[in-house]
Legacy VTK file of the C-alpha trace (Angstrom):
# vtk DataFile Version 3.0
C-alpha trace
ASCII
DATASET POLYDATA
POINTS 587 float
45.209 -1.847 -61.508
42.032 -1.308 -63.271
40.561 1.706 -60.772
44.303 3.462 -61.490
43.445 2.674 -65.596
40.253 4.160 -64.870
41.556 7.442 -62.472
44.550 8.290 -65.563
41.586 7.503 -67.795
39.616 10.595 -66.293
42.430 13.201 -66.361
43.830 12.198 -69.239
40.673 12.827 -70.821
41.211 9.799 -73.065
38.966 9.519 -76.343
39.602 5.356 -75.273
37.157 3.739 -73.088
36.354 0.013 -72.672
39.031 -2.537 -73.876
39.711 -5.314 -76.302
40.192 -7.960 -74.257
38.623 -6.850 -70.822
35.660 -9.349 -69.426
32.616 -7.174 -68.402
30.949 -8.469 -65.490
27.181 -9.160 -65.910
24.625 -6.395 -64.903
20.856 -5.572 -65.360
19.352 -2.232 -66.166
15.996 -1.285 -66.905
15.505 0.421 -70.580
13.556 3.765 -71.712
10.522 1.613 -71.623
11.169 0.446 -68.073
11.820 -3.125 -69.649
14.525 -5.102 -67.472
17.650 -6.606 -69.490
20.311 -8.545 -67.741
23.517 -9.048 -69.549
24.290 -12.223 -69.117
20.598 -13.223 -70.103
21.480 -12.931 -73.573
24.150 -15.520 -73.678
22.319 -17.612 -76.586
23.410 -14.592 -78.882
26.433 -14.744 -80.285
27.713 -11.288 -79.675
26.135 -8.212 -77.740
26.369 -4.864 -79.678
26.275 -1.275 -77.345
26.270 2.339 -78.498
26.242 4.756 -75.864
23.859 6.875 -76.174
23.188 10.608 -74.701
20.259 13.366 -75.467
21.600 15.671 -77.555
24.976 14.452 -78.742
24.718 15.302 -82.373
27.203 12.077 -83.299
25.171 10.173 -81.036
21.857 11.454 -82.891
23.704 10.448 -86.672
25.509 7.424 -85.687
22.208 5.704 -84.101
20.433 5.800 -87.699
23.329 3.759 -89.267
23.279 1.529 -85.960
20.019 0.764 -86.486
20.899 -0.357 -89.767
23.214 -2.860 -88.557
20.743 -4.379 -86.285
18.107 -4.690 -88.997
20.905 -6.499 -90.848
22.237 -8.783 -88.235
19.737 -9.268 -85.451
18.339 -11.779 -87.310
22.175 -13.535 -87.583
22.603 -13.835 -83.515
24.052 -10.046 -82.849
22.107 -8.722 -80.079
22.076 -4.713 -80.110
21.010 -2.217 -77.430
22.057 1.242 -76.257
23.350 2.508 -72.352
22.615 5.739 -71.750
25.311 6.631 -68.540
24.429 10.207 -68.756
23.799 12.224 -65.589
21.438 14.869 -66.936
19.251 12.353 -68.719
16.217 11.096 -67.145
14.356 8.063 -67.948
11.249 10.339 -69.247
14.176 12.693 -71.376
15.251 9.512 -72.705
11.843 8.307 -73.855
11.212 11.609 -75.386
14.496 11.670 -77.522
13.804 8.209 -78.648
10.439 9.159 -79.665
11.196 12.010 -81.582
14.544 10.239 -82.828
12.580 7.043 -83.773
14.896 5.078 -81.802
13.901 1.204 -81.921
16.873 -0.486 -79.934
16.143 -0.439 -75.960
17.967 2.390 -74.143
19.425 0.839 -70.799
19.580 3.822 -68.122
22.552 3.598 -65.812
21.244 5.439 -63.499
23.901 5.118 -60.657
26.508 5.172 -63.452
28.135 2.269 -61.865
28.112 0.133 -65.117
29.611 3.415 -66.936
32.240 3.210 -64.493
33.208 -0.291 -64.790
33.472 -0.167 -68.532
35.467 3.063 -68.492
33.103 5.111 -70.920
33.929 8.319 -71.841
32.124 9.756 -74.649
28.535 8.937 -76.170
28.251 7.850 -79.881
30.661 5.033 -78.759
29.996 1.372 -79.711
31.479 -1.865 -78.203
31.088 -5.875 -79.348
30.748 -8.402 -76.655
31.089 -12.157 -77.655
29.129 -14.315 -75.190
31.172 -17.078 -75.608
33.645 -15.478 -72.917
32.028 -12.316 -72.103
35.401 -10.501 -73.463
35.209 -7.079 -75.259
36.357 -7.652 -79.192
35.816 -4.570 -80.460
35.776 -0.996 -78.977
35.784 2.902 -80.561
33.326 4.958 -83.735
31.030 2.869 -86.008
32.377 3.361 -88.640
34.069 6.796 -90.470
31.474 8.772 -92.024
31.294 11.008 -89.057
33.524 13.527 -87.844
32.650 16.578 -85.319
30.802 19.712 -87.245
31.367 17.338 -90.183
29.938 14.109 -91.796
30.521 11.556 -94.968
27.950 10.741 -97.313
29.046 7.480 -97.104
31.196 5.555 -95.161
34.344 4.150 -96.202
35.323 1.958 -93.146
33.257 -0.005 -91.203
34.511 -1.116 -87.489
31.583 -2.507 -86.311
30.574 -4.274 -89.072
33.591 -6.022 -89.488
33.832 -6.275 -86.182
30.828 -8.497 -86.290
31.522 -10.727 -89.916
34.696 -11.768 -88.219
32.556 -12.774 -84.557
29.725 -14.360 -86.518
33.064 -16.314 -88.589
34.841 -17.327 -85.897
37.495 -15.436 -86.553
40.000 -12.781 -84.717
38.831 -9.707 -84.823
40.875 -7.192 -87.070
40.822 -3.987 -85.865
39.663 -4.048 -82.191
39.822 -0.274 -81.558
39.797 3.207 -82.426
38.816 6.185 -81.880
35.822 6.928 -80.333
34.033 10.839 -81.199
31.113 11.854 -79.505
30.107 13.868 -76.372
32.268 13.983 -73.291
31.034 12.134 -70.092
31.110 13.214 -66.853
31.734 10.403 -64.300
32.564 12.910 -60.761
32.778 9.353 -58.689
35.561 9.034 -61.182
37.782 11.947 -59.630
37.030 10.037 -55.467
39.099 6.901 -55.976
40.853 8.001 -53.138
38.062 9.335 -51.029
36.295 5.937 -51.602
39.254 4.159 -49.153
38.154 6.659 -47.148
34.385 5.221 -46.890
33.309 4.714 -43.392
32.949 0.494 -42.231
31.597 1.808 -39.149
29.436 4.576 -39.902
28.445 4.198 -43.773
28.500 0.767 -44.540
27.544 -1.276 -41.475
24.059 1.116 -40.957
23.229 0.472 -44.667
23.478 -3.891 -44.108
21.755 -3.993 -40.581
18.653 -1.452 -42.276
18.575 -3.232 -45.439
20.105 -6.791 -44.927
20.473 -8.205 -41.176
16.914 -9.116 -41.147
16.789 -12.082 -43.339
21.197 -12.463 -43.372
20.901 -12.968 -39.426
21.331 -16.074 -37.571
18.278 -18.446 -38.309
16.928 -16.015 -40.761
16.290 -16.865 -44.407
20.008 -15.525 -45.684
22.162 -18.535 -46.593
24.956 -16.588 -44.368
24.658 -14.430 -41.228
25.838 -10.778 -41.134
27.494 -10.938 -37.943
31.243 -8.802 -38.210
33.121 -7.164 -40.735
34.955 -10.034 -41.768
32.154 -12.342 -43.007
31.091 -8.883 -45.293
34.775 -8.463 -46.371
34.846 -11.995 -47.497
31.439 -12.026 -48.926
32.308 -8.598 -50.747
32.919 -10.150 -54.022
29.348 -11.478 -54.058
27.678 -8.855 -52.323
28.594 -6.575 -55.828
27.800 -9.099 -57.947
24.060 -9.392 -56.537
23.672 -5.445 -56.416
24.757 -4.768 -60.182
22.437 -7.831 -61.110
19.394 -6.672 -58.858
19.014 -9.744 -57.236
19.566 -8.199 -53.412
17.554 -6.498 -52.068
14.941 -8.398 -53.271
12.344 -5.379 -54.725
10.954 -5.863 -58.179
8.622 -2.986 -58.681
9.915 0.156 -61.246
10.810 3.243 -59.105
8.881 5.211 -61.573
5.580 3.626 -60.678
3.725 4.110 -57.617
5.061 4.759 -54.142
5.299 2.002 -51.630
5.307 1.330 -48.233
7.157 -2.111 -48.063
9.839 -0.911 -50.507
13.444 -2.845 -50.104
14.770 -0.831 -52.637
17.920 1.100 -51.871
18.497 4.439 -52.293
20.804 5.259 -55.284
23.365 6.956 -52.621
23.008 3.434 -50.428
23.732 1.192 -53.451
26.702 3.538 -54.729
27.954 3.868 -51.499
28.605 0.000 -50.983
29.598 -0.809 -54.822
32.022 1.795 -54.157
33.400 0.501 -50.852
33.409 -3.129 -51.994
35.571 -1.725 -55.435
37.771 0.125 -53.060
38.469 -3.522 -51.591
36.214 -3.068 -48.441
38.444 -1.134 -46.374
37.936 -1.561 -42.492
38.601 1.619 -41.292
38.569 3.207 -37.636
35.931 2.727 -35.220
34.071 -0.317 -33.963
31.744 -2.921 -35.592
28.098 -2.559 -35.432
27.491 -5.696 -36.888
29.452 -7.509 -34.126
27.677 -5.656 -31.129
24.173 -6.224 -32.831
22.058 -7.397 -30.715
19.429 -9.222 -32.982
15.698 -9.797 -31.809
14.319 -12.927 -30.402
10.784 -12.037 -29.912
9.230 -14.838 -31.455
5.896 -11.763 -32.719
6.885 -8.475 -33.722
3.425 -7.135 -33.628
3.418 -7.890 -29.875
5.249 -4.771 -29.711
2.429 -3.143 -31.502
-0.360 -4.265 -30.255
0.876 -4.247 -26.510
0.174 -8.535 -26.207
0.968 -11.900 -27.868
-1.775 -13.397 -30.423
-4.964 -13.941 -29.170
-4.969 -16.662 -31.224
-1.893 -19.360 -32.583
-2.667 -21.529 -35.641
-0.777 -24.476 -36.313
0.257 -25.268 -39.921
0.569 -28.903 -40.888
4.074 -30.239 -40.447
6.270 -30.534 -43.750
9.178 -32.317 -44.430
11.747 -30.486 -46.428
14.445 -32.637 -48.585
17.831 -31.540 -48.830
17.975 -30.290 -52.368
16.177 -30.061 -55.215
13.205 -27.634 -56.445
10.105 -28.436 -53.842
6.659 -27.550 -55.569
4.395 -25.334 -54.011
2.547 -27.543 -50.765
-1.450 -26.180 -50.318
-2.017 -27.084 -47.068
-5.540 -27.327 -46.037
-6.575 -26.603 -41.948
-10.121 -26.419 -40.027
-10.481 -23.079 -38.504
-9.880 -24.309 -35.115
-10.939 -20.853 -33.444
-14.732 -21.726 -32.350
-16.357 -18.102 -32.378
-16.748 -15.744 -35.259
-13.812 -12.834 -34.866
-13.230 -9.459 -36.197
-8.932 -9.963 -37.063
-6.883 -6.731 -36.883
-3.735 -8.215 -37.696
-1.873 -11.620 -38.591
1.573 -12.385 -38.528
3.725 -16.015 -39.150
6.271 -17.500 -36.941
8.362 -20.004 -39.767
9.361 -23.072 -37.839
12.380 -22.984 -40.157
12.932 -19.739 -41.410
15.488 -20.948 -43.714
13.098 -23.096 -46.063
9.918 -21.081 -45.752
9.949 -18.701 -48.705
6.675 -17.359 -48.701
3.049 -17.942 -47.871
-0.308 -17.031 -49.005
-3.619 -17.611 -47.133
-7.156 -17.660 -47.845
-10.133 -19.197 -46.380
-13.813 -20.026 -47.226
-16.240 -22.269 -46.820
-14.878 -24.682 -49.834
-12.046 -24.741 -51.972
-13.355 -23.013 -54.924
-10.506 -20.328 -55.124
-12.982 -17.780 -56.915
-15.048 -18.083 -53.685
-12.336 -17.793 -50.879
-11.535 -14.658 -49.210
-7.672 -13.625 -48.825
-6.545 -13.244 -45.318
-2.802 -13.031 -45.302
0.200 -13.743 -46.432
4.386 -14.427 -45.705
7.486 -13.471 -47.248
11.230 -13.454 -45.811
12.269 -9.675 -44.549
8.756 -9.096 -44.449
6.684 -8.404 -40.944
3.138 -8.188 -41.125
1.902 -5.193 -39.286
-2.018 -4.673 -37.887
-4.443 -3.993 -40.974
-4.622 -0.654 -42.336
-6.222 1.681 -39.266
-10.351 1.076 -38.735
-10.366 -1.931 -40.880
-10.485 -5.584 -40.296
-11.506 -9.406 -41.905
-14.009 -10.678 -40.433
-13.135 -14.507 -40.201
-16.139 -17.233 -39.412
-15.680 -20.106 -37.422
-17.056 -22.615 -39.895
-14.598 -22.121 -42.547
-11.250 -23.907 -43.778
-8.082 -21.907 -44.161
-5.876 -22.745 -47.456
-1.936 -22.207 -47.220
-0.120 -21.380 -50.257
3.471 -22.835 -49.014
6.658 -22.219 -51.267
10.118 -24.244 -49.417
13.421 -23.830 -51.012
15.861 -26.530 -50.187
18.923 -25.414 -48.286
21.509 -28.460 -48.289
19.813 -30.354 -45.381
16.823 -32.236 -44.172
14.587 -30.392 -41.847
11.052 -30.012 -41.007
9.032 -27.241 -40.679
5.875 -26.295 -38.744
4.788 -23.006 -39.146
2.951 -20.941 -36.896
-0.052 -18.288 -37.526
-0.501 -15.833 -34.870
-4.215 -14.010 -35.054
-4.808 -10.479 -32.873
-8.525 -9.375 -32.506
-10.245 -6.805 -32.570
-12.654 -5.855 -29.414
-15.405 -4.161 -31.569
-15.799 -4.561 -34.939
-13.897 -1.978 -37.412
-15.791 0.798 -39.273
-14.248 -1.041 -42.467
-14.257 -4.506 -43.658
-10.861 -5.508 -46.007
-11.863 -7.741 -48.848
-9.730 -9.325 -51.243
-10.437 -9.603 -54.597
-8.672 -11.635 -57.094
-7.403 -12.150 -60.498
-7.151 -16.095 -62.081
-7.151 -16.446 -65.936
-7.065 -20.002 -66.251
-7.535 -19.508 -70.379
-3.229 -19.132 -70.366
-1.633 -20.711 -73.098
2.225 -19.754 -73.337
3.348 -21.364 -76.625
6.735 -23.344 -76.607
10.052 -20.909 -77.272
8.177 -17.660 -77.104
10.501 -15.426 -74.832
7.934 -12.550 -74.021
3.837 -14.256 -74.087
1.674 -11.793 -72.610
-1.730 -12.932 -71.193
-4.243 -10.680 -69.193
-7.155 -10.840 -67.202
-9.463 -7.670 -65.480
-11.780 -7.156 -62.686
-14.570 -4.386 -62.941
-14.781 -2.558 -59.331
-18.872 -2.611 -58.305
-18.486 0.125 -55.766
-16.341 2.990 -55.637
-13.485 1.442 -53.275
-9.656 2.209 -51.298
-7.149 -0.239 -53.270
-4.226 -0.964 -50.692
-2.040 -3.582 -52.053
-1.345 -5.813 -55.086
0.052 -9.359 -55.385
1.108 -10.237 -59.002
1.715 -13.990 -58.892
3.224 -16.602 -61.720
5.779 -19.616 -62.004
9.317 -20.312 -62.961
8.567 -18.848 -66.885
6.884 -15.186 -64.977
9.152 -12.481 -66.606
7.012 -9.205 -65.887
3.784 -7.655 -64.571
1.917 -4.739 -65.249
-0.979 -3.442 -63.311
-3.540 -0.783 -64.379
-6.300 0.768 -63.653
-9.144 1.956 -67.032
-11.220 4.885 -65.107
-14.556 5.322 -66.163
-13.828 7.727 -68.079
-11.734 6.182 -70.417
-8.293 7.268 -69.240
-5.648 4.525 -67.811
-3.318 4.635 -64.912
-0.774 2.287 -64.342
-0.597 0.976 -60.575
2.528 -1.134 -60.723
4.903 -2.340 -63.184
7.418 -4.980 -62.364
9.856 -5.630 -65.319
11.924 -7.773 -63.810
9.243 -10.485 -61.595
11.344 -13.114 -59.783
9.513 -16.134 -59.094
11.140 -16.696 -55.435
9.653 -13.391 -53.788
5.578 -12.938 -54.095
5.770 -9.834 -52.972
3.061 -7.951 -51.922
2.847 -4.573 -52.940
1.307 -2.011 -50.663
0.213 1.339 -51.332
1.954 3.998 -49.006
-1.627 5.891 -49.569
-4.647 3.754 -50.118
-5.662 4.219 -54.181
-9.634 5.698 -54.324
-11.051 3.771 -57.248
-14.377 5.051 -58.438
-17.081 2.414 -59.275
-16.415 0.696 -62.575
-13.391 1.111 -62.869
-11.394 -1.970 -64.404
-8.006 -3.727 -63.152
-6.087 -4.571 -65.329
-3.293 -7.290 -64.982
-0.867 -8.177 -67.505
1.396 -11.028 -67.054
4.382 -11.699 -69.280
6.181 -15.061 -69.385
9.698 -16.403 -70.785
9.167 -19.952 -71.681
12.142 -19.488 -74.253
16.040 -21.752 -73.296
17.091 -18.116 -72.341
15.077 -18.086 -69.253
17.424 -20.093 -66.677
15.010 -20.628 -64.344
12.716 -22.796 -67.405
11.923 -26.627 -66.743
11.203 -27.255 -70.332
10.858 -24.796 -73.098
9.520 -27.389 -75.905
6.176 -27.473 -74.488
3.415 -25.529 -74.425
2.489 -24.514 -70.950
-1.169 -23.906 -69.472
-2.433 -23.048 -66.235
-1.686 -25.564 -63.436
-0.650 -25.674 -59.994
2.744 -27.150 -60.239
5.615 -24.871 -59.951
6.327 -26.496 -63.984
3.090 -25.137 -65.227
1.901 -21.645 -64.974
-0.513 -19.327 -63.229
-2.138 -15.741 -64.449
-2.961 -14.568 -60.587
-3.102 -11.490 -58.839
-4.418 -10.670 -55.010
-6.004 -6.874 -54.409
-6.583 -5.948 -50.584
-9.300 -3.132 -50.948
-11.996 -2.029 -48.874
-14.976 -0.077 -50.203
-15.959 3.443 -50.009
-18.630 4.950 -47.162
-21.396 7.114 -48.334
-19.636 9.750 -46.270
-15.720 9.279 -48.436
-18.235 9.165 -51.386
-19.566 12.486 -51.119
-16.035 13.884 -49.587
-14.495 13.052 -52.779
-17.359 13.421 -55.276
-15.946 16.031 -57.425
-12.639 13.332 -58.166
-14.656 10.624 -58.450
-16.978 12.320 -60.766
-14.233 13.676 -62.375
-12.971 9.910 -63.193
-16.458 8.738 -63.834
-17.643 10.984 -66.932
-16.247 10.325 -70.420
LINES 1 588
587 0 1 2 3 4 5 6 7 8 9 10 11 12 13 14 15 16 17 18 19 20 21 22 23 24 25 26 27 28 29 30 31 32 33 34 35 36 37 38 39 40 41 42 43 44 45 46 47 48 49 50 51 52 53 54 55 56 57 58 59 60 61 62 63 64 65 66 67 68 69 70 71 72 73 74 75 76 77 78 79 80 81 82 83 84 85 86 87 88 89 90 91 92 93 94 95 96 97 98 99 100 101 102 103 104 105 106 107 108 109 110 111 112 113 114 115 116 117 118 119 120 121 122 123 124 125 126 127 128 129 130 131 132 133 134 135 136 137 138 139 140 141 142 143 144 145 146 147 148 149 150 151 152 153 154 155 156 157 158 159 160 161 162 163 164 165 166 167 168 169 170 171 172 173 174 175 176 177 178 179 180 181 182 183 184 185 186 187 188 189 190 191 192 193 194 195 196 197 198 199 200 201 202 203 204 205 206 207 208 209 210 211 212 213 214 215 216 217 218 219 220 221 222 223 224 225 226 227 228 229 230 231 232 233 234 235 236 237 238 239 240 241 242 243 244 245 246 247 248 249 250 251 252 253 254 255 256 257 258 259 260 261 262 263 264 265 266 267 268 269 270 271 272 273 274 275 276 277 278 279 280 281 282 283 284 285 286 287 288 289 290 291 292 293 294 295 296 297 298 299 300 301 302 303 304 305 306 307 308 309 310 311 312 313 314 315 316 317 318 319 320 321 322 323 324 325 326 327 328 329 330 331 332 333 334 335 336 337 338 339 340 341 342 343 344 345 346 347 348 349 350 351 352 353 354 355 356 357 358 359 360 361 362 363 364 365 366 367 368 369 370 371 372 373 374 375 376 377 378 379 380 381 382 383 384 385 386 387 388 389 390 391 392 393 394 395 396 397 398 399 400 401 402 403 404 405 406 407 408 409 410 411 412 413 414 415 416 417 418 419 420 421 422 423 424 425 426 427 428 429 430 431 432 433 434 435 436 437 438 439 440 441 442 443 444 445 446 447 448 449 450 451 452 453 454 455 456 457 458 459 460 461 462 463 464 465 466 467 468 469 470 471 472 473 474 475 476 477 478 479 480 481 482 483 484 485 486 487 488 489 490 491 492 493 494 495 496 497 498 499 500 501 502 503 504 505 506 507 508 509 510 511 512 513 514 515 516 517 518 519 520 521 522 523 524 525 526 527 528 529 530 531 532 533 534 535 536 537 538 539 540 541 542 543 544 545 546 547 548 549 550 551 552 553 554 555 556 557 558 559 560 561 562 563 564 565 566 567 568 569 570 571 572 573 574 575 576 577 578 579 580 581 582 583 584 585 586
């Protein structure tokens, strides 16, 4: 009934969008800042207030300045206010600008798929609408308030819908008037006029290639997915939830902002991908005509994917100490301690982990050295579900000792039952060594203090490059209260580039992030990593926001930690590149 509201909606050209009454289903955007805000997050306010904004929309332009009034007013009262911004010609970067030169204040969500646009039925920018958390329901829906009119405007107003709107929320009371008549800029939503060609979307052809290149390889059987992919009817009956992760960004599991960087591990999908299955699943995940890919699959059982690579099986298999996993609860990070047991120095080309129960392994992270003195071991590898490691960038290898002792960073996630696991590490060699040698260089501030109730402490630490050097990956890494990283680089020259930002971090995928070109760094350059923490009652994931919180190893206290995979320069790339590098270099 809704999705035939929303097709009259369209041709009708309505001036009504959202409505009194309707619940709006929680999503997360990222703002104008490329700051990550999830709906529901913001549940201890007492009422969320959107306008809907658009570049250029002269209503848009005057009713933000009396918006902005409102939240100075009542922000401090419990009234939460942002802006969307559903717009198709806007870009993030237009955005920004307008904001700048509008002195906007309030976060600008982007919808840049325009799926959340869709679902609340939006129609014209300049818009506002009142959510009250306590049931997620729309109270109030239409203009501001009525001192502006198109070509004209009040000097004052004389009625003021929002306003009232909220002094009857923040009362308890009914809300009076719950809509009117919104003015602003025409939207245009095209999905809006393919209700009918989205029935039309392709099980067979569209939607089962998107799951089995995006999905099947951690929702298979034995694979870290609480459910396998295996026909169309477990993904009609998981439809439902399969939305619900998409509009929230919890599936696929990719944290880093699209606008930064380029990487080669990205399990992002493409804005047509995630469009193209919202779409489907609202359309009530039609079957369709031709036969199941998902049922004929035939999955993988090679125990080593780079076998295929490197044309053998490890040259070497570590065992990891045996764990026992309990059925539920939160299971703190295990460092697991091992003897090399590999009695030759080696020159590794490439590593790779065989879970012994894929289902409870979330991640790992390895090191090794001679003693446990973090700042002195060397990183060597690391784990995460959906993730294969491939042979080390090409003509570059570790070169791993005999006489060391390998730490194991291990991170289980209880699953409903007992099991053990025993992981596997398998090691491939190289027969000469490389022309480079990978280091790993790390970041630990172990200064963190992250005050009780603060909802956004930011902490940083830095690393000054000796040598001019090839950065390949990153590894941002905190605990339950990490809400976002930022990476950057200061040249030597003065100017800053930022290498990674990931506004929304999620403390259940330590993700490493790996250059799709390797990042020439000249010597003296600085890293930069920023680490931002929620240790406020918002945060869901918090064990205890009353207490101050300092570095420790427990999954309850908190870490400012970051793992770089570089390699330094030749004379010969030194001189290649000169002119950039001196370019960088002088102030």
């Amino acid at each position: 009934m809704k999705r035939l509201v929303l097709f009259l909606n369209f041709f009708c050209l309505s001036t009504y969008a959202v409505t009194p009454g309707e619940t709006v289903e929680n999503f997360r955007l990222e703002d104008h800042k490329r700051d990550s805000h999830e709906l529901y997050y913001y549940r201890e306010s007492k009422a969320i207030a959107f306008m809907v904004q658009g570049n250029g929309c002269p209503i848009a332009r005057n009713a933000a300045v009396d918006y902005h009034k409102l939240k100075d007013q009542y922000e401090s009262k419990g009234i939460k206010f942002l802006m969307i911004n559903s717009n198709l010609q806007d870009s993030v970067k237009s955005i920004r600008d307008e904001a700048q030169e509008y002195e906007y204040e309030i976060p600008i969500l982007k919808d840049e798929t325009q799926l959340v646009g869709e679902s609340l039925l939006l129609t014209r920018t300049g818009e506002v609408f009142l959510i009250d958390t306590s049931d997620w329901k729309i109270v109030y829906s239409g203009a501001l308030n009525d001192r502006l009119t198109y070509e004209n405007q009040k000097e004052v107003a004389t009625k003021f819908f929002l306003e009232d709107a909220i002094k009857n929320t923040l009362a308890g009371k009914e809300v009076e008037v719950k809509q009117t008549e919104a003015l602003g800029c025409l939207m245009n939503f095209p999905e809006q006029r393919n209700l009918q060609k989205h029935t039309k979307i392709s099980y067979s052809d569209e939607i089962a290639p998107i799951l089995i290149s995006n999905c099947v390889g951690c929702h298979r059987k034995g694979g870290i997915g609480p459910w396998a992919m295996t026909d169309y009817k477990m993904i009609q009956g998981f439809s439902p939830m399969i939305r619900e992760v998409l509009r929230t960004k919890r599936m696929p599991p990719w944290h880093a902002d699209s606008e930064v960087g380029h990487f080669s591990n990205d399990r992002s999908l493409t804005e047509k991908e995630f469009k193209t299955l919202v779409h489907w699943i609202e359309a009530g995940s039609p079957r369709g005509k031709g036969e199941d890919p998902l049922a004929k699959l035939q999955v993988s059982e090679t125990k080593w994917a780079n076998e295929q690579i490197f044309g053998r099986p490890p040259d070497y298999v570590v065992n990891l100490p045996k764990v026992e996993i309990p059925s539920s609860g939160v299971i703190d990070y295990k460092y697991l301690t091992k003897k090399n047991p590999i009695t030759e120095d080696i020159w590794v080309g490439g590593v790779e982990y065989s879970p012994g129960d894929s289902q409870v392994l979330h991640h790992i992270i390895t090191s090794f050295g001679k003693n446990l003195n973090r700042r002195e071991m060397e990183g060597f590898s690391g784990y995460a579900p959906g993730i294969t490691n491939g042979p080390f960038p090409d003509n570059t290898g570790i070169f791993l000792p005999k006489d060391v002792t390998f730490l194991f960073q291990m991170h289980y996630t209880a699953v409903g039952r007992k099991t053990s696991d025993q992981t596997q590490m398998g090691i491939w060699t190289l027969d000469e060594p490389p022309k480079y040698d990978l280091e790993s260089i790390t970041m630990i501030n172990t200064r963190i203090k992250i005050p009780a109730n603060s909802n956004n402490h930011v902490e940083r630490d830095t690393h000054k490059l000796k040598e001019d050097a090839w950065l390949y990956s990153m590894l941002p890494h905190a605990h339950y209260r990490g809400k976002s990283m930022r990476i950057y680089v200061v040249y030597p020259n003065g100017t800053r580039e930022v290498l990674l930002n990931v506004p929304n971090y999620d403390f259940n995928w330590q993700t490493d992030y790996s250059l799709d070109e390797p990042k020439l760094l000249p010597k003296d350059s600085i890293l930069v990593q920023i680490n931002m923490w929620d240790n406020s009652s918002s945060n869901k994931s918090n064990p205890n926001p009353n207490r101050d919180v300092y570095w420790g190893e427990q999954s309850f206290d908190e870490m400012l930690f970051g793992n770089y995979l570089i390699r330094y320069a030749s004379a010969e790339e030194v001189e290649e590149n000169k002119e950039k590098l001196s370019l960088l270099s002088k102030r």
